[in-house]
FIBADO-224333 format. One record per residue (C-alpha): residue number from 1; chain; x, y, z. Coordinates in steps of 0.1 Angstrom, whole numbers, padded with zeros to 4 digits. Example, Ala and Ser with C-alpha at 12.3 -4.5 7.8 and 13.67 -1.06 7.14 Angstrom:
2
[1; "A"; [0123; -0045; 0078]],
[2; "A"; [0137; -0011; 0071]],
This chain:
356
[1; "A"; [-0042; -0431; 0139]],
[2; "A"; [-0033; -0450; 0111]],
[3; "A"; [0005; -0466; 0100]],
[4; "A"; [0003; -0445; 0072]],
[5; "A"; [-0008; -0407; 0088]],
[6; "A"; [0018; -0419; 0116]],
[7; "A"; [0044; -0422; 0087]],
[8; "A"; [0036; -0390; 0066]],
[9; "A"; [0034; -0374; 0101]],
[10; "A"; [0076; -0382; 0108]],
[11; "A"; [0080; -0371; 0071]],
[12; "A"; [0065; -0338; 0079]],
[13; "A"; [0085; -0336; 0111]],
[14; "A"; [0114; -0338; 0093]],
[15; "A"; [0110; -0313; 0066]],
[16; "A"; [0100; -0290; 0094]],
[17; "A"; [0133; -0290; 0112]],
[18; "A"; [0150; -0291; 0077]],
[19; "A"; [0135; -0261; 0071]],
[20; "A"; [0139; -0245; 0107]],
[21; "A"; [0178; -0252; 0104]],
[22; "A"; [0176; -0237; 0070]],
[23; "A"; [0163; -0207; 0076]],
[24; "A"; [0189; -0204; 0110]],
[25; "A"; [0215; -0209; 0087]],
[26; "A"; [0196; -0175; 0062]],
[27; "A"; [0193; -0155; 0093]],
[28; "A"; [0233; -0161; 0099]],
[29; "A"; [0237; -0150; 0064]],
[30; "A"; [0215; -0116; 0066]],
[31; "A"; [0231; -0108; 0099]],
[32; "A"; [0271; -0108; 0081]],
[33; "A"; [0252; -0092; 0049]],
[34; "A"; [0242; -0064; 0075]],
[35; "A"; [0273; -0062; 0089]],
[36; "A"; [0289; -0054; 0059]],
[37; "A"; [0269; -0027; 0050]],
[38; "A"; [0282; -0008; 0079]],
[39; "A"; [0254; 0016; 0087]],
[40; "A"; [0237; 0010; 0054]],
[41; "A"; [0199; 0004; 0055]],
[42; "A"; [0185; -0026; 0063]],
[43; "A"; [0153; -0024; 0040]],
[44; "A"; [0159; -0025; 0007]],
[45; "A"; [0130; -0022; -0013]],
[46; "A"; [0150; -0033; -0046]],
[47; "A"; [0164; -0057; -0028]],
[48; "A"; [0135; -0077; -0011]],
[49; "A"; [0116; -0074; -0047]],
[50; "A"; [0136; -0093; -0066]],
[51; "A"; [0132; -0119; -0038]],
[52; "A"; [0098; -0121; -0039]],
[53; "A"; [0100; -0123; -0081]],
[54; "A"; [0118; -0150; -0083]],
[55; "A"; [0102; -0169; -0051]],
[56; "A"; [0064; -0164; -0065]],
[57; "A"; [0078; -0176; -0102]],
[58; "A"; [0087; -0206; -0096]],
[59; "A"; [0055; -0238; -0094]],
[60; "A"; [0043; -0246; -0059]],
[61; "A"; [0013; -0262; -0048]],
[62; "A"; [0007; -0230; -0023]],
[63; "A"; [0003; -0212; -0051]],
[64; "A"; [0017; -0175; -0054]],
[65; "A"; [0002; -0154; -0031]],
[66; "A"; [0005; -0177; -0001]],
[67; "A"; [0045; -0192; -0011]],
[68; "A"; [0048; -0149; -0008]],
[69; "A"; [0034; -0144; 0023]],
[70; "A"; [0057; -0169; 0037]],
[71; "A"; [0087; -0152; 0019]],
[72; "A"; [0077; -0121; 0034]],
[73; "A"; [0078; -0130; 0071]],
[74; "A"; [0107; -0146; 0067]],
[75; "A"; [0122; -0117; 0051]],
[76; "A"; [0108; -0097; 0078]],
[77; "A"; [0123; -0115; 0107]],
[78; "A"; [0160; -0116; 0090]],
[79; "A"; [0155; -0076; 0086]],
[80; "A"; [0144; -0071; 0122]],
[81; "A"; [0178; -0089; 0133]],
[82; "A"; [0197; -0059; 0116]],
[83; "A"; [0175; -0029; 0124]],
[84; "A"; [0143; -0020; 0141]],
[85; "A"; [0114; -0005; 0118]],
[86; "A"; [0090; 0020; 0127]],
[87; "A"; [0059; 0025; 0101]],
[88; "A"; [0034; 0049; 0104]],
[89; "A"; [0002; 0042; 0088]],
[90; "A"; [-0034; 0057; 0089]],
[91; "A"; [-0051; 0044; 0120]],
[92; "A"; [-0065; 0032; 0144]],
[93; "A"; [-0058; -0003; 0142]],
[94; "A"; [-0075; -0024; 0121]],
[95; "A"; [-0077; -0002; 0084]],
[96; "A"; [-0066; -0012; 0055]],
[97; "A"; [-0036; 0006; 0060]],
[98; "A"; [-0022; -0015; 0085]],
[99; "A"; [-0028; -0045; 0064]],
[100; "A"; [-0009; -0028; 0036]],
[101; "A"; [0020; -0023; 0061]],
[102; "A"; [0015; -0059; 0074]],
[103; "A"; [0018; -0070; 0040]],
[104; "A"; [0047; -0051; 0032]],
[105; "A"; [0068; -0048; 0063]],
[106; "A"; [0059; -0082; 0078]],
[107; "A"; [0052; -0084; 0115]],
[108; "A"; [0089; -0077; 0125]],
[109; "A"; [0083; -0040; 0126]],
[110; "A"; [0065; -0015; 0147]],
[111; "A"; [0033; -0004; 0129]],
[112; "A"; [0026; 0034; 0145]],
[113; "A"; [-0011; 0040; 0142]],
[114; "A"; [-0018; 0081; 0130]],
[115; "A"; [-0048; 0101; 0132]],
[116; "A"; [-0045; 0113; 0096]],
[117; "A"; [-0024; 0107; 0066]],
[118; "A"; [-0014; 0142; 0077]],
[119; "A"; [0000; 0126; 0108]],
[120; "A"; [0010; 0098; 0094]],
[121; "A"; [0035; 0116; 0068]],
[122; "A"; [0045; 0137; 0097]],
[123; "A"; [0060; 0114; 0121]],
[124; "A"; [0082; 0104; 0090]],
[125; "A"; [0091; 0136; 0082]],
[126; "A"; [0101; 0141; 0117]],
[127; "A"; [0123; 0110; 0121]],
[128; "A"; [0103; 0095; 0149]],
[129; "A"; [0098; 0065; 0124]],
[130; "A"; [0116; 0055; 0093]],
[131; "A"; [0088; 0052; 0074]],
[132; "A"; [0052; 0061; 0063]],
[133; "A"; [0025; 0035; 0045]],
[134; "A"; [-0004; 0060; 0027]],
[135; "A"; [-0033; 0050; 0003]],
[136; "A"; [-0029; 0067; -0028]],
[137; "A"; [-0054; 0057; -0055]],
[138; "A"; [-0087; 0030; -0055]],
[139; "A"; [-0095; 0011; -0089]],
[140; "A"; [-0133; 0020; -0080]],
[141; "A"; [-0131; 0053; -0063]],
[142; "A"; [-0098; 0068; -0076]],
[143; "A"; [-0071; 0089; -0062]],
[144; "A"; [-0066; 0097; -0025]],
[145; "A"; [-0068; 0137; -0029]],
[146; "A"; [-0056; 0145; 0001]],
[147; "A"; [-0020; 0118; -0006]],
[148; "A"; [-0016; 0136; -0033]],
[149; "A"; [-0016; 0168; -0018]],
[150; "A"; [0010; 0164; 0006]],
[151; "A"; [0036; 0143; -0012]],
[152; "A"; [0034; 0178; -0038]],
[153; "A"; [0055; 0194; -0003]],
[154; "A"; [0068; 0164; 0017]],
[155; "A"; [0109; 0160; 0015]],
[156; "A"; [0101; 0117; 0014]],
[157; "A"; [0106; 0100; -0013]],
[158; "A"; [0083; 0073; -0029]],
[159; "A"; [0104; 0041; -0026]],
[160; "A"; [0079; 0009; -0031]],
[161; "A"; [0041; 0004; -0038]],
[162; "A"; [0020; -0018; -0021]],
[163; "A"; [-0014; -0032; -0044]],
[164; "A"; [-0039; -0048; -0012]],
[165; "A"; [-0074; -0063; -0024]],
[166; "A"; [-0099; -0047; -0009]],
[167; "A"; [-0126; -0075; 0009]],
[168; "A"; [-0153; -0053; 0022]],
[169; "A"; [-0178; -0068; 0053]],
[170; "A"; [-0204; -0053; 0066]],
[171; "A"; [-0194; -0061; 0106]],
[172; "A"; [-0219; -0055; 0136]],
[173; "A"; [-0228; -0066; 0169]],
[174; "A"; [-0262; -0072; 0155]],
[175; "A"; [-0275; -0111; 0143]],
[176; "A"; [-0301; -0098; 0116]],
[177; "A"; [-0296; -0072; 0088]],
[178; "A"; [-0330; -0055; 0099]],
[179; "A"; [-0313; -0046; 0136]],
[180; "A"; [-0291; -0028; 0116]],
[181; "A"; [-0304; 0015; 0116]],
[182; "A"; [-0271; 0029; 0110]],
[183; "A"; [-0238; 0021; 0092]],
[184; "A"; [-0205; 0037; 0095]],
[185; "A"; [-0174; 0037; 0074]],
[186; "A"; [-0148; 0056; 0054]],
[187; "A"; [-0169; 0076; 0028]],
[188; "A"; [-0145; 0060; -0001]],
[189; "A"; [-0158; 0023; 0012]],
[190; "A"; [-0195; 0036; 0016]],
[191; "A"; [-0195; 0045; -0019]],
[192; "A"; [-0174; 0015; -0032]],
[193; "A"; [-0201; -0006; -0015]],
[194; "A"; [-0231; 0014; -0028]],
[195; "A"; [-0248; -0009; -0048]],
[196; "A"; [-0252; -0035; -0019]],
[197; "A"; [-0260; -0006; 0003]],
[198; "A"; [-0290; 0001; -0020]],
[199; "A"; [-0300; -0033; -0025]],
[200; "A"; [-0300; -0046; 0010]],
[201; "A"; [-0297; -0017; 0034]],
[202; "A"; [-0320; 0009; 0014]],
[203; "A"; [-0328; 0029; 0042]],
[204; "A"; [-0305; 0027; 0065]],
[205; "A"; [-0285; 0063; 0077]],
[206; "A"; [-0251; 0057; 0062]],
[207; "A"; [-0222; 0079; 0078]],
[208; "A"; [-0189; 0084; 0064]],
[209; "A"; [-0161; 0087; 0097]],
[210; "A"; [-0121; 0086; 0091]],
[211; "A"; [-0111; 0051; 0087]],
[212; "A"; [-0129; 0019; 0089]],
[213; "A"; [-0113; 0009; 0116]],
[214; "A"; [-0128; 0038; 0135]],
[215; "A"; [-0166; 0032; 0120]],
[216; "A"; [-0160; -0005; 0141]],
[217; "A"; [-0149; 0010; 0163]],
[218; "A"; [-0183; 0024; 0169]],
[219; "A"; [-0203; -0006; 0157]],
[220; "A"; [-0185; -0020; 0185]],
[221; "A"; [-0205; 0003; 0210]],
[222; "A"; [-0239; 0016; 0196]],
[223; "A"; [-0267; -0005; 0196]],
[224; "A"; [-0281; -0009; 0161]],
[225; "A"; [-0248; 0000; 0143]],
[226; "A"; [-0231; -0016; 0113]],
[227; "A"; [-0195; -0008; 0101]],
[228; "A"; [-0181; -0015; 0066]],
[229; "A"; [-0146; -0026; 0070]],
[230; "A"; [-0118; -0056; 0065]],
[231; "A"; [-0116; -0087; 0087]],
[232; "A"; [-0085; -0074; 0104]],
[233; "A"; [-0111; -0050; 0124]],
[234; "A"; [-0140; -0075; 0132]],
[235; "A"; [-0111; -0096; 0152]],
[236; "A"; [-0100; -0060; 0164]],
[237; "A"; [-0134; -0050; 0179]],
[238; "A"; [-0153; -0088; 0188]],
[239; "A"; [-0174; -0079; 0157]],
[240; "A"; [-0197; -0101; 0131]],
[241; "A"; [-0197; -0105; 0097]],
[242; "A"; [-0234; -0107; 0086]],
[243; "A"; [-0223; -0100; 0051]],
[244; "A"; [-0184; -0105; 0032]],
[245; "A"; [-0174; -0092; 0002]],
[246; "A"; [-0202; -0067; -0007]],
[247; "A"; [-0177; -0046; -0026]],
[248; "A"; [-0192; -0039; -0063]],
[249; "A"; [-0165; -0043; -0078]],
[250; "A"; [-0147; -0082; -0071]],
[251; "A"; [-0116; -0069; -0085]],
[252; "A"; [-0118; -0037; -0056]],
[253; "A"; [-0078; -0028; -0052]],
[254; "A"; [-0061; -0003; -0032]],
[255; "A"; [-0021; 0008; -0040]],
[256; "A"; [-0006; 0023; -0013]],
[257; "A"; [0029; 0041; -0015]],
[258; "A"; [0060; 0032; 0012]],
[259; "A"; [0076; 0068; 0012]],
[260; "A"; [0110; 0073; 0033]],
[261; "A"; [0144; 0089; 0027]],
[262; "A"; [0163; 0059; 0008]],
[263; "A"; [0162; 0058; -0025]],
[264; "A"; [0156; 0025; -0047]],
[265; "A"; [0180; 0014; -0073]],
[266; "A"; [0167; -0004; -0107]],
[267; "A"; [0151; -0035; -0106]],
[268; "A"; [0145; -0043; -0144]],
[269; "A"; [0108; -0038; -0137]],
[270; "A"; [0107; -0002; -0121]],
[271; "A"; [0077; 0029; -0119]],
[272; "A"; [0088; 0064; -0114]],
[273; "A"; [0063; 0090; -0103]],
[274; "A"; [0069; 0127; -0110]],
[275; "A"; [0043; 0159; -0102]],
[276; "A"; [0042; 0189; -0129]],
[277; "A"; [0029; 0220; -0138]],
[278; "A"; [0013; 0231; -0166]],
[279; "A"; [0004; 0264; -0183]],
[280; "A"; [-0031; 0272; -0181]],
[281; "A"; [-0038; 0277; -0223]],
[282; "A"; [-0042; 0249; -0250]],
[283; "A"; [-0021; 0227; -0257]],
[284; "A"; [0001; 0227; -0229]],
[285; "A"; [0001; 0199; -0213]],
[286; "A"; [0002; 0177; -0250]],
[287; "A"; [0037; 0198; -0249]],
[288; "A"; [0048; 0186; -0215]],
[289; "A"; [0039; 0151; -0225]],
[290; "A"; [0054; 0145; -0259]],
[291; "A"; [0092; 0143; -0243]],
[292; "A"; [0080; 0110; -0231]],
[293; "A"; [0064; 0096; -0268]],
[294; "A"; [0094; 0109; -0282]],
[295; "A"; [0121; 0087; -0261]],
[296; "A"; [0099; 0060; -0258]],
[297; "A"; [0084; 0058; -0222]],
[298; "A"; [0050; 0044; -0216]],
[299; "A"; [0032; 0066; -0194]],
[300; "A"; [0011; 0047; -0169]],
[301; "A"; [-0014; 0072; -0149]],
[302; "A"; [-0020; 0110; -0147]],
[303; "A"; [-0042; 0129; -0126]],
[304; "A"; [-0047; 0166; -0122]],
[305; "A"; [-0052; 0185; -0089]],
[306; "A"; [-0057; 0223; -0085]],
[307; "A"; [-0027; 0241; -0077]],
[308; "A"; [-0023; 0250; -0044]],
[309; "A"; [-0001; 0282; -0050]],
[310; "A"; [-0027; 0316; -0044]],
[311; "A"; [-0012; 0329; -0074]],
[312; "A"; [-0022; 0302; -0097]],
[313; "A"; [-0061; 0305; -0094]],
[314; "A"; [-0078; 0278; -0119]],
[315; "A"; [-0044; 0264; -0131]],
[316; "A"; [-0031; 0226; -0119]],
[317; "A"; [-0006; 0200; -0119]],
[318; "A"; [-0002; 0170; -0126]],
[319; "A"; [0008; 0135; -0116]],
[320; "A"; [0023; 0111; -0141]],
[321; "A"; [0036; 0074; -0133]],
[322; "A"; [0058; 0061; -0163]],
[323; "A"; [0074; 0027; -0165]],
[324; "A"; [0109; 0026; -0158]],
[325; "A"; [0136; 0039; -0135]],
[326; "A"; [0150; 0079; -0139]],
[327; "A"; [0183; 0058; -0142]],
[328; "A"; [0172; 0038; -0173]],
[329; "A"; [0188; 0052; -0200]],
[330; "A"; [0157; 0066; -0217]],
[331; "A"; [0134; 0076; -0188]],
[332; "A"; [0165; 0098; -0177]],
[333; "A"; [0165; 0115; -0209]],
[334; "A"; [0126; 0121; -0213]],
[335; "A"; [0129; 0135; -0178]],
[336; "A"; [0158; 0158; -0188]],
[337; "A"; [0134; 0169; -0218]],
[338; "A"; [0106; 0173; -0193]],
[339; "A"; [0127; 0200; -0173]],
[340; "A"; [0132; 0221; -0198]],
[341; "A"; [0097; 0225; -0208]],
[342; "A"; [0083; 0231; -0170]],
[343; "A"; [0083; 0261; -0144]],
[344; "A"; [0075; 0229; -0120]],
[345; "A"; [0089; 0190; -0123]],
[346; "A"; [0094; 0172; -0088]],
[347; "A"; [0107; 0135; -0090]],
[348; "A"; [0085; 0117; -0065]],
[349; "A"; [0104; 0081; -0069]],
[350; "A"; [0112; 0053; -0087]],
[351; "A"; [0106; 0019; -0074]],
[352; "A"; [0099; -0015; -0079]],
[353; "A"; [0065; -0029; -0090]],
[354; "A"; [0044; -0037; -0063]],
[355; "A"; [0044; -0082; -0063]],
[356; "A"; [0015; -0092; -0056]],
């Protein structure tokens, strides 16, 4: 080894336990900041956000992302020191889910596998965990029906996002693509990888299951089976990847919502997320709408589901993100307007804007 590696070697050495007695001295500081809260929670949504903002702003050779996921363990392991964290999260191990919830969360926490976003919003509801980690919408395949559904009757609250890109593999036991007869996966990530499907695997059987992490979990154990799934599940299940990133779509991004009983206060750069009803004639919904052109408040995403109510055959609602916090000034107002114009207005959340 060379004088000079030897040298920048010590150098290293030092920064390391630079940085080791510097983040002691942090994990002092979160454990008094906890103290003081007496009782209060220890995740703050809000709170860890603005971290991450001003951490990912500033120039580093790491780059954004990766200074970020450093923050975020480190964040992670100061919460853990006030309070233990239960997540629930669509299982098994291994989906995207419980990448989102990695992502999020951090590894100080206890990620609760659930059969079903059903389940998974269940054990939350019932206080067995604090919180719950759901997919809600895909840029290539849209919303998550079935999210929407149940947060139109759940008592949590909406209180961060989560935006995970979405690397689809096609993972198998196999060593050629022509062993490959059969292919499992969720039938959201079967259809966002149709175009490689077509192109590469045109006759193969292709069988949607409930997660991806369950489709390797069968590639794992049939003999001429392929799943379509994230890396997280080929180290999971000892599987291959004869082919990465056959998404169509190289942008393919999944937001997932962190839903719990805390609320989040304003961050400057906020979304709130509201569900309404309409009146099934013309025009309504323009009516319902124009409370938020006239204060001012930029309307991010809607999407319409059928109402669920027996009495309200062919009629729907509606599910609006808007920029802002319902304590800004003006959202609170065009919210106020909205009231008065609906039979139906539930206030989902506001939270910070997911960092990516």
């Amino acid at each position: 080894m060379s004088d000079e590696i030897k040298k920048l070697r010590e150098a290293v050495d030092r920064i390391d336990d630079e940085l080791a007695a510097a983040l002691n001295r942090r994990a002092e500081l979160a454990k008094q900041i906890g103290a003081l809260k007496e009782g209060g929670a220890a995740y703050r949504p809000e709170r860890e956000t603005e971290i991450l903002r001003r951490i990912t702003g500033k120039k580093s050779i790491l780059g954004p992302e990766r200074l970020g996921a450093v923050f975020r363990e480190i964040i992670s392991a100061c919460r853990g020191l006030e309070e233990a964290i239960g997540v629930s999260y669509l299982g098994p191990e291994g989906t995207f889910s419980e990448q989102a919830v990695r992502k999020h969360f951090g590894r100080a926490v206890e990620a609760v596998a659930a059969a079903s976003v059903d389940d998974a919003f269940r054990r939350c509801e019932s206080g067995a965990v604090q919180f719950t980690v759901v997919p809600v919408e895909n840029s290539t395949e849209g919303a998550v029906g079935r999210t929407l559904d149940l947060l139109l009757i759940t008592p949590l609250r909406i209180c961060a996002e989560i935006e995970l890109r979405v690397q689809q593999n096609l993972l198998t036991k196999e060593n050629k693509l022509t062993a490959v007869k059969r292919v499992y996966s969720h039938a959201q990530s079967l259809a966002q990888c149709n175009t490689w499907l077509g192109q590469n695997l045109p006759k193969v059987e292709r069988i949607p299951v409930g997660s991806n992490a369950e489709a390797a979990q069968r590639a794992s154990k049939e003999e001429g089976a392929a799943a379509i799934a994230g890396e997280a599940a080929a180290e999971r299940y000892g599987l291959t990847a004869l082919a990465r990133s056959i998404e169509d779509d190289p942008n393919n991004t999944t937001r997932f919502l962190v839903l719990g009983r805390l609320d989040a206060a304003p961050t400057g750069k906020d979304r709130t997320s509201l569900v309404m009803a309409a009146e099934n004639k013309p025009g309504a919904v323009h009516a319902l709408l124009s409370p938020l052109a006239e204060h001012r408040v930029s309307m991010t995403r809607i999407e319409s589901r059928p109402s669920r109510a027996r009495s309200a055959l062919w009629e729907y609602v509606f599910f609006i993100d808007i920029e802002g916090h319902q304590k800004d000034e003006a959202v609170s107002r065009a919210l106020d307007a909205l009231k008065a114009r609906t039979s139906f207005l539930k206030i989902l959340g506001s939270y910070p804007v997911a960092v990516r």
